[in-house]
C-alpha positions in Angstrom: 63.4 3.0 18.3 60.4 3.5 20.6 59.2 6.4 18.7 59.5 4.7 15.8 57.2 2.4 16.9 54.6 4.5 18.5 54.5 6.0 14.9 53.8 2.6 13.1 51.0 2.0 15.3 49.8 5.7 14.9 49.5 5.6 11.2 48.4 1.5 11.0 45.4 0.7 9.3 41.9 0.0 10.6 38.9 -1.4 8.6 35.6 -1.1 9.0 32.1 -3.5 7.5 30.0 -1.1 5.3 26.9 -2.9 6.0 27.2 -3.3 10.0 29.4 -0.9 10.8 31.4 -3.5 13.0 34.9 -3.0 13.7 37.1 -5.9 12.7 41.0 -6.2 13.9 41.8 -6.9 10.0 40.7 -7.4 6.8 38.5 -10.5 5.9 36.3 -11.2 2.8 33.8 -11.8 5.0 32.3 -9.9 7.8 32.2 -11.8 11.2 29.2 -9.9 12.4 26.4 -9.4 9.5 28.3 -11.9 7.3 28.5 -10.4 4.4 30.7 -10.5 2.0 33.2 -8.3 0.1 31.6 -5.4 2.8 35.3 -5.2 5.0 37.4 -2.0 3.3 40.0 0.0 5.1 39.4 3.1 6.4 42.1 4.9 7.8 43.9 4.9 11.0 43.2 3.7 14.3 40.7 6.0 15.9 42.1 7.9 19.2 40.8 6.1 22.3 38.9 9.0 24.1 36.7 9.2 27.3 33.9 11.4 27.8 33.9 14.2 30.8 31.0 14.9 32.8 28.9 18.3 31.3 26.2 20.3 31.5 22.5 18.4 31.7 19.7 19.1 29.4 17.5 18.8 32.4 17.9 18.5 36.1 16.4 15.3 37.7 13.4 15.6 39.8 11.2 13.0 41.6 9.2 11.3 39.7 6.8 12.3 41.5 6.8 15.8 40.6 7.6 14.5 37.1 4.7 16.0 34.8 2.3 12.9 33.1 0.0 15.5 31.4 2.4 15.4 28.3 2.5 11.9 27.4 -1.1 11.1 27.9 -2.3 9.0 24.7 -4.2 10.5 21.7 -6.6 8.2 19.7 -5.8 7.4 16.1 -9.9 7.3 15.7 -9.7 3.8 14.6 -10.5 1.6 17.8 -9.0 -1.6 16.9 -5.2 0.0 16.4 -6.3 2.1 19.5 -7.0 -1.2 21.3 -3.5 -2.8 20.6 -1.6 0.6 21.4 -3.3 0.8 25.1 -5.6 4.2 23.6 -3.5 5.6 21.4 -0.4 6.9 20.3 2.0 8.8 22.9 3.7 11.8 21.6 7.2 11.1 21.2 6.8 7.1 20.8 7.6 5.6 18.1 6.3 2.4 16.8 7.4 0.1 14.7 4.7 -1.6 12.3 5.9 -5.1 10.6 4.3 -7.3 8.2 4.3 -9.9 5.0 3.9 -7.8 2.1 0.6 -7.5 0.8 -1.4 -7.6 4.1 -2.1 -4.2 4.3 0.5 -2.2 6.2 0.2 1.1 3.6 -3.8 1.2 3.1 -3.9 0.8 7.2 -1.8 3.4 7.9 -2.9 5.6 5.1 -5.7 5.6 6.9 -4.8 6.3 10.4 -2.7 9.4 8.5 -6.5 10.7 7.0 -8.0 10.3 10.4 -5.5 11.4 13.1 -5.0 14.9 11.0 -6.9 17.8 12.7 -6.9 21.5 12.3 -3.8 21.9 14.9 -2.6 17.8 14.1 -1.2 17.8 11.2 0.0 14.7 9.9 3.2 13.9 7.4 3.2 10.8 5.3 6.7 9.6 3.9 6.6 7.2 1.2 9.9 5.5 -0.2 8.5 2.5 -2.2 5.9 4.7 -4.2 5.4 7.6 -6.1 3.1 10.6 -4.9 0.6 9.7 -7.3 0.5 6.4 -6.4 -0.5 6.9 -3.0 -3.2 9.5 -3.9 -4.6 6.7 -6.0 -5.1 4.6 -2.8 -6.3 7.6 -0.6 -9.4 8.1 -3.6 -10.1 4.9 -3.4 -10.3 4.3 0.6 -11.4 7.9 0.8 -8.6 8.6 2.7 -7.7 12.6 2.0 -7.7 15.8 4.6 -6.2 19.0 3.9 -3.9 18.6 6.9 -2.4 14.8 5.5 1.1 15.9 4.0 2.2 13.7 1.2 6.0 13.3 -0.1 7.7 10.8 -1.7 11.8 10.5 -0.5 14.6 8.2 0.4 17.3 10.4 1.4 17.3 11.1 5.2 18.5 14.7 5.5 15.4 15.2 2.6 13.1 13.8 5.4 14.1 15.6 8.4 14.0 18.9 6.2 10.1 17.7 5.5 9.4 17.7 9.2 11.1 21.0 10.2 9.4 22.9 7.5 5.6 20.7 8.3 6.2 20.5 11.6 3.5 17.5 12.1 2.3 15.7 14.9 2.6 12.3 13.3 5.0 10.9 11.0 4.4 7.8 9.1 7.5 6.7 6.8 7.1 3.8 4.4 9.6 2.2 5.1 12.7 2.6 7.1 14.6 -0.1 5.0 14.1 2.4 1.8 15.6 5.3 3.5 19.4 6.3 3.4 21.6 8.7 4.5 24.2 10.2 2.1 26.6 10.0 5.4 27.1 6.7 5.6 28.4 4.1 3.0 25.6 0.9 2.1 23.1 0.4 0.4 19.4 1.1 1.7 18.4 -1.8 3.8 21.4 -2.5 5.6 22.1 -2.8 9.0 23.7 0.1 9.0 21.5 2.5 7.2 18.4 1.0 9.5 20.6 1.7 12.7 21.3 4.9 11.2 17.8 5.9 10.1 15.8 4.7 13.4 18.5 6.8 15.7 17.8 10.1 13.7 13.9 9.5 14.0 13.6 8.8 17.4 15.7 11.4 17.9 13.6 13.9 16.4 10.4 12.1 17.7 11.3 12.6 21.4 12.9 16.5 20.5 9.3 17.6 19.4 7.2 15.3 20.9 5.8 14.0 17.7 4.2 10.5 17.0 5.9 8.5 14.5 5.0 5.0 12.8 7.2 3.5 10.8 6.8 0.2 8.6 9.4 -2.7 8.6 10.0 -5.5 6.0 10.0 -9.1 7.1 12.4 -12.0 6.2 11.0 -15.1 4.9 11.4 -16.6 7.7 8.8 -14.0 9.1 11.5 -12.0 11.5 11.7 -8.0 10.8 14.4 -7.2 8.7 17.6 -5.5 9.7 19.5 -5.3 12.8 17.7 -6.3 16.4 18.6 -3.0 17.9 15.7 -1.7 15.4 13.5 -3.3 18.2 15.3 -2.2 21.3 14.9 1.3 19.7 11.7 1.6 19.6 8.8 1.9 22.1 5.9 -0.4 20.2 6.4 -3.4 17.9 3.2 -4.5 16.2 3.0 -7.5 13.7 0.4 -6.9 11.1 -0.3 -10.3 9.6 -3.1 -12.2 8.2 -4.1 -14.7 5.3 -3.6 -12.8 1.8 -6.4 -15.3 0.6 -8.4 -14.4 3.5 -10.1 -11.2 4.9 -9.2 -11.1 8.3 -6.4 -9.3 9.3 -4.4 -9.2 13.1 -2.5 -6.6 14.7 -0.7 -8.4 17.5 1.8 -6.6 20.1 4.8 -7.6 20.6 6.4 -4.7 22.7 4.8 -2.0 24.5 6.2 0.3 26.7 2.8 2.4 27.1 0.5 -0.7 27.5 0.0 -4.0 27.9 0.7 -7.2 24.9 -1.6 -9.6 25.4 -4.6 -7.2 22.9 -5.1 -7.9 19.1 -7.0 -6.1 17.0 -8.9 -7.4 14.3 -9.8 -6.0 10.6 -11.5 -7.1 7.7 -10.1 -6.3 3.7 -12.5 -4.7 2.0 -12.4 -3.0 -1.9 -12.3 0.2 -0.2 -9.6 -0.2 2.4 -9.3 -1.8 6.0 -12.7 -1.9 8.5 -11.8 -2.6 12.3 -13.9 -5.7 13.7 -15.7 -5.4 16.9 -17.1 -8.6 16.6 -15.0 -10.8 14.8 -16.1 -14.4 15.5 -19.0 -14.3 12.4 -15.8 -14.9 10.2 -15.0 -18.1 11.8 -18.4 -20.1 11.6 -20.3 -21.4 8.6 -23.8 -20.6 9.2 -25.9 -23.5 8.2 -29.2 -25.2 8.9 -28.5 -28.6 10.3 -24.8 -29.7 11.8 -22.8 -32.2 9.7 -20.2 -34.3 10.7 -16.7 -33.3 11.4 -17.1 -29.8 12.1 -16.8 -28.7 16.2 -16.7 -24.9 17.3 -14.3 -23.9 20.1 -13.5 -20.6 22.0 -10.5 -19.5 21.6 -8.2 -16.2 23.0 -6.3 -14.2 20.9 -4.6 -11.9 23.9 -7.3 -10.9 26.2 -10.1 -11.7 23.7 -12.2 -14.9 23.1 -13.2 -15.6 20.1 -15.1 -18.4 18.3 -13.7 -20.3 15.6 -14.8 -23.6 14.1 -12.9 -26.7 13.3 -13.3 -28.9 10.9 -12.4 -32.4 9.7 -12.6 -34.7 6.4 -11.7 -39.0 6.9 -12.2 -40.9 4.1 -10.8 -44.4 3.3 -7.2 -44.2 1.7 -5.9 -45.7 -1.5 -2.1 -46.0 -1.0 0.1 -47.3 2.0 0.8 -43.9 3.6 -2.4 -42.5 4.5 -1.9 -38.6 3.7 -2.5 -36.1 6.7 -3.2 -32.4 5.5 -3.8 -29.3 7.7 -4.8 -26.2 7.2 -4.5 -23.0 10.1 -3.6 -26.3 12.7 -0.3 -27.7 13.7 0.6 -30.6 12.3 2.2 -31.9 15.0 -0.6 -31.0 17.3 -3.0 -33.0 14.8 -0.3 -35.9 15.1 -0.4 -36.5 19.0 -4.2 -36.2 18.8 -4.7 -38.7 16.3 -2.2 -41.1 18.0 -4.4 -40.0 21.6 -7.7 -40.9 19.6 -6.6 -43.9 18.7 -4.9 -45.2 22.2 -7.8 -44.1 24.6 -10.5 -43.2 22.2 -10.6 -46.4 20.4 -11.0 -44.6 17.4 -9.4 -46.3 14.2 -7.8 -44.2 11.8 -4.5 -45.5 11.1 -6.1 -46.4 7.0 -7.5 -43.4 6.7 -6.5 -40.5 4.5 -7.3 -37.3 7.2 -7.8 -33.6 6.5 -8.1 -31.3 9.0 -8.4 -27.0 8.7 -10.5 -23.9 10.2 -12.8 -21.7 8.7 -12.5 -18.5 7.6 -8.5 -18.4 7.7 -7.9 -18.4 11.2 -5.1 -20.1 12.7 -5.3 -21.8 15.9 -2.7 -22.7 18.0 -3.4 -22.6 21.3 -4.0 -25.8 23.2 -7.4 -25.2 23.6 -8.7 -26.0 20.7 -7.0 -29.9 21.0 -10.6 -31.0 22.6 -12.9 -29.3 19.9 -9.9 -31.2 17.0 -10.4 -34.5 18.6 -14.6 -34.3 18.7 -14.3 -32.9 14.7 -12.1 -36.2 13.7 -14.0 -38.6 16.2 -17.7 -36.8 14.2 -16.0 -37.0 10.9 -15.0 -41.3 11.5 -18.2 -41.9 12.7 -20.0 -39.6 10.4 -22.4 -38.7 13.2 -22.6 -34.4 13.4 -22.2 -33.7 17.0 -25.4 -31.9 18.9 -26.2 -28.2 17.7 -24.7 -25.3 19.8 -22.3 -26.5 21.3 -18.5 -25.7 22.3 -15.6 -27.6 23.2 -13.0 -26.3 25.4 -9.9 -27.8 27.2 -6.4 -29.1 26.2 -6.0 -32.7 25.7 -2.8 -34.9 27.3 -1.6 -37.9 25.6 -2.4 -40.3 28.7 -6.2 -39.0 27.5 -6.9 -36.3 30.3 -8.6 -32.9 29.0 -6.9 -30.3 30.9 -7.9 -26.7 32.4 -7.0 -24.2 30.3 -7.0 -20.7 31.2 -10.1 -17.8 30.6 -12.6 -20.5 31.0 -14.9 -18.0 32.4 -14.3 -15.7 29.4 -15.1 -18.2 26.7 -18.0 -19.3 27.8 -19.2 -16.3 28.5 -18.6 -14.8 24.7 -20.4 -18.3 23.9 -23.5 -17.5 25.3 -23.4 -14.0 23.5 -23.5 -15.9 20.6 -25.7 -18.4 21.1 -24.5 -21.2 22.4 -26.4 -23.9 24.5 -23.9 -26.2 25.9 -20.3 -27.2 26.2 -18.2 -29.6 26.9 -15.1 -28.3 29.0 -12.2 -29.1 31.8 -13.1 -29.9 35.5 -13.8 -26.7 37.9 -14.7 -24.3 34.6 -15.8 -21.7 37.1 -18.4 -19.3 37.2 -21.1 -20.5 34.2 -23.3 -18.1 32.4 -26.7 -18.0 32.8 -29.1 -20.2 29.9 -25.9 -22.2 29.1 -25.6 -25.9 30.0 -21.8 -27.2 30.9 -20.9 -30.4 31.0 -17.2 -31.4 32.8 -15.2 -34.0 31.1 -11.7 -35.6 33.2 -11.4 -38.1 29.9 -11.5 -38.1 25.8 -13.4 -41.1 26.3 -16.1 -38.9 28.1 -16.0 -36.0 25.7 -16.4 -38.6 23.2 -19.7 -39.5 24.4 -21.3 -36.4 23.5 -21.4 -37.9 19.8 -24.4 -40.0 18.9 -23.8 -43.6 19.3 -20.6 -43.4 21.4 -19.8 -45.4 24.4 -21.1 -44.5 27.9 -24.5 -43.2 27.0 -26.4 -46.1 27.4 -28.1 -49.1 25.0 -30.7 -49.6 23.0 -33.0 -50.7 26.0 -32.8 -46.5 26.7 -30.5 -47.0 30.6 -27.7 -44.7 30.4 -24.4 -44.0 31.9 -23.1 -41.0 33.4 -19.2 -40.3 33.0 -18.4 -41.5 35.9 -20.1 -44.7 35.3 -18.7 -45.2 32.2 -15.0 -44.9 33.7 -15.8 -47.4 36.3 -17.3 -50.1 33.6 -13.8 -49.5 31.7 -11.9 -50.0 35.0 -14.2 -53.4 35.8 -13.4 -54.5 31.9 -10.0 -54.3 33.1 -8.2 -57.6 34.9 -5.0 -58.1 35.3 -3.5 -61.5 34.0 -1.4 -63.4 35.5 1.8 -61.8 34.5 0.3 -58.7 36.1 0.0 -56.9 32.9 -3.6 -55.1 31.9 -5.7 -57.8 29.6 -6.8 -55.9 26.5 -9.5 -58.4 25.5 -12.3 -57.6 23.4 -14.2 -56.8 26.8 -12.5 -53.8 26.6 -12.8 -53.2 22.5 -16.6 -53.4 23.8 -16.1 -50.5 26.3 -15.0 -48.6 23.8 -18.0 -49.7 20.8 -18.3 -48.8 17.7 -21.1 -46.3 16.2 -24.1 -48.0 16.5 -26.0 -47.0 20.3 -27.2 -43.8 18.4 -29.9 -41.9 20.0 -33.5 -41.1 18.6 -32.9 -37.2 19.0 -29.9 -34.6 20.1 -32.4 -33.7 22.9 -32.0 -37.1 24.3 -28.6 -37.1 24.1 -28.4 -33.5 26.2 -30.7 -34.9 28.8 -28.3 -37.9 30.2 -25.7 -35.0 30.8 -24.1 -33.7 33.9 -25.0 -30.3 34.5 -23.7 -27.6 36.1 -25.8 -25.5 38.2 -25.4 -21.6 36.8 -24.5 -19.4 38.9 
């Protein structure tokens, strides 16, 4: 009777998911771990439980430090942005994992990082499995993207792309993409979770065997995540996101993981007719050259990993025609705009409750860093007054909802890539630091003293020419002040007064500057 049922168990069924490759204890239409459906089919018996005995090593261990560096020093791509965001280059043996919306530009990028990092003793294999040969020497004609040692194939089978590299032997390997890949080993269709899992194993494999460079491009979900399985991450050695505007020409590489270098670089490019150009100066995008400021416009400074860069922000109030007011942004948080305007309105005394308000930046940037909240609140205080604010200047610092601009970090940074450019003055958090030479910086603890930087505000005097210093100002709102008798603060038209309407406009922006606090550069 016992062997009996040692035999049932023996020969009972197991059942395996197609797509995930997950184990379940019995059949189910659906799969418990990639959820899919119709994806559970048996398989066979129960596998043999077996452990694994200790064997020979490939290598013996050695300190590290006697562990030779030489080997994994980084080679340029010759394209200095990507360099940038890789920490100099690519390692042999890493591979990196390149994501992206489609239609940014992942193919003509790396098309031509597979022209330029193929040498004489480099040679370079490019895998495509969404296009035909032809199709991708179309591109390379038109970016001017060919070199005798840039292999072209076009295959989706995996054993077809490992026989590639053995019989090229290259230094780099680009596939595009792993989601089109297969392997005739495994049942699924291309894609799945596990065909990626399957795919990424055999390439790393072969990428850490012969020390060879490999980049390989990833779909992304709508909700912008890669595609496939999350151990397609853990894999790997570098994650970069490749996004950007399709409407827009400016293009960001962004780290997300890298084991050879730091995260916090992006690298910019442009979209050109003829391909992808890396941007070493990328902040000309953002601004809208013009000859005299206008109202509701405000440039800020803001960091995109380790670099500054300026970006202008601009704003549209006009008077609205139905009950809800409309708010519209574009490259801002909404909800960001929402706690400003409610800020504005509280300690700003600015009235826009009626008001239909649009708010963007130029050149398709996105900002969404909180540094950018003082130059938002200056564009939609300019754009209700419809009063510009003075020429070259910046505003820097994050604003609270109680009204206090906050430090921000890289002060020093921004201000310094503000005077490259140009800039005169700015308007920033208390304690910015060292101050670059020529440029004039003004501390601001309040909105209401940031607000005073626009023509005809409150706190820079009357029409009789005396005028008040932020600190003044703050203690002529504290004197408007009184409490009544119920000890609550009396919001009487004294204090509507503190905070005036548009009309104490000086006769010139120079005027304006010269009733500043300065800061002594150092």
């Amino acid at each position: 009777m016992a062997a009996r049922s040692s035999s049932s168990k023996a020969q009972r069924s197991t059942y395996r998911c197609t797509e995930c490759g997950s184990v379940p204890p019995k059949w189910t239409g659906r799969c418990t771990e990639c959820n899919a459906w119709g994806t559970v089919e048996e398989v066979g018996g129960s596998p043999t439980v077996r452990t694994t005995a200790a064997g020979p090593v490939s290598t013996p261990a050695r300190p590290i430090g006697q562990v030779d560096a030489t080997t994994a020093a980084s080679r340029p791509t010759n394209i200095d942005e990507l360099d940038r965001v890789l920490g100099g280059g690519l390692v042999p043996g890493a591979v990196v994992l390149l994501a992206g919306e489609p239609g940014v530009g992942k193919s003509t990028l790396l098309l031509d990082v597979a022209a330029k990092a193929a040498g004489p003793n480099q040679r370079t294999l490019y895998i495509t499995g969404e296009e035909s040969a032809s199709q991708v020497r179309l591109r390379a004609d038109r970016i001017n993207a060919l070199s005798p040692h840039l292999y072209l194939a076009a295959e989706t089978d995996l054993a077809a792309v490992l026989g590639h590299i053995q019989q090229v032997q290259p230094s780099l390997l680009i596939l595009d993409s792993v989601q089109t890949v297969a392997s005739a080993e495994l049942d699924g269709a291309p894609g799945g979770p596990a065909q990626i899992r399957e795919v990424a194993a055999a390439l790393i494999r072969e990428s850490k065997t012969r020390a060879m460079s490999t980049l390989l491009v990833g779909h992304v979900t709508k909700e912008g995540a890669i595609a496939g399985p999350r151990l397609l991450e853990h894999l790997v050695d570098v994650v970069l996101h490749f996004e950007g505007d399709r409407h827009a020409r400016l293009r960001l590489i962004r780290g997300v993981k890298n084991r050879y270098g730091a995260t916090d670089e992006v690298g910019c490019f442009e979209l050109h007719d003829s391909g992808i150009v890396g941007l070493p100066d990328p902040s000309g995008l953002f601004l809208t050259k013009r000859a005299e400021p206008v109202p509701g416009t405000c440039l800020t400074v803001t960091l995109e990993g380790r670099r500054p860069l300026v970006a202008e922000v601009q704003a549209l109030l006009v008077d609205s025609v139905i009950p809800s007011p409309r708010r519209a942004t574009s490259g801002l948080d909404s909800p960001r705009i929402a706690m400003i305007l409610a800020m504005l309105e509280r300690h700003g005394g600015v009235r826009l409750g009626k008001m239909d308000i649009y708010a963007a930046t130029v050149g398709g940037v996105k900002l969404s860093e909180p540094s950018a909240d003082l130059a938002i609140a200056l564009a939609l205080a300019s754009s209700a007054a419809d009063t510009p604010l003075p020429q070259g200047m910046v505003a820097i610092g994050e604003v609270g909802l109680a009204g206090e601009v906050r430090r921000v970090t890289g002060v020093e940074r921004r201000l310094a890539e503000a005077a490259r450019l140009g800039f005169t003055h700015a308007l920033v958090p208390p304690e910015p630091g060292k101050v670059p030479k020529g440029m004039r910086v003004v501390e601001v603890a309040t909105i209401g003293d940031a607000l005073a930087a626009i023509p005809g505000r409150p706190g820079r005097g009357s029409r009789d020419g005396a005028r008040r210093t932020p600190r003044q100002t703050r203690e002529a709102r504290g004197a408007s002040s009184a409490e009544n008798s119920r000890g609550r603060v009396d919001l009487t038209d004294e204090r509507q007064r503190a905070v005036p309407g548009y009309l104490d406009i000086p006769d010139s922006a120079d005027e304006l500057m010269a009733g500043w606090e300065e800061i002594e550069p150092e």
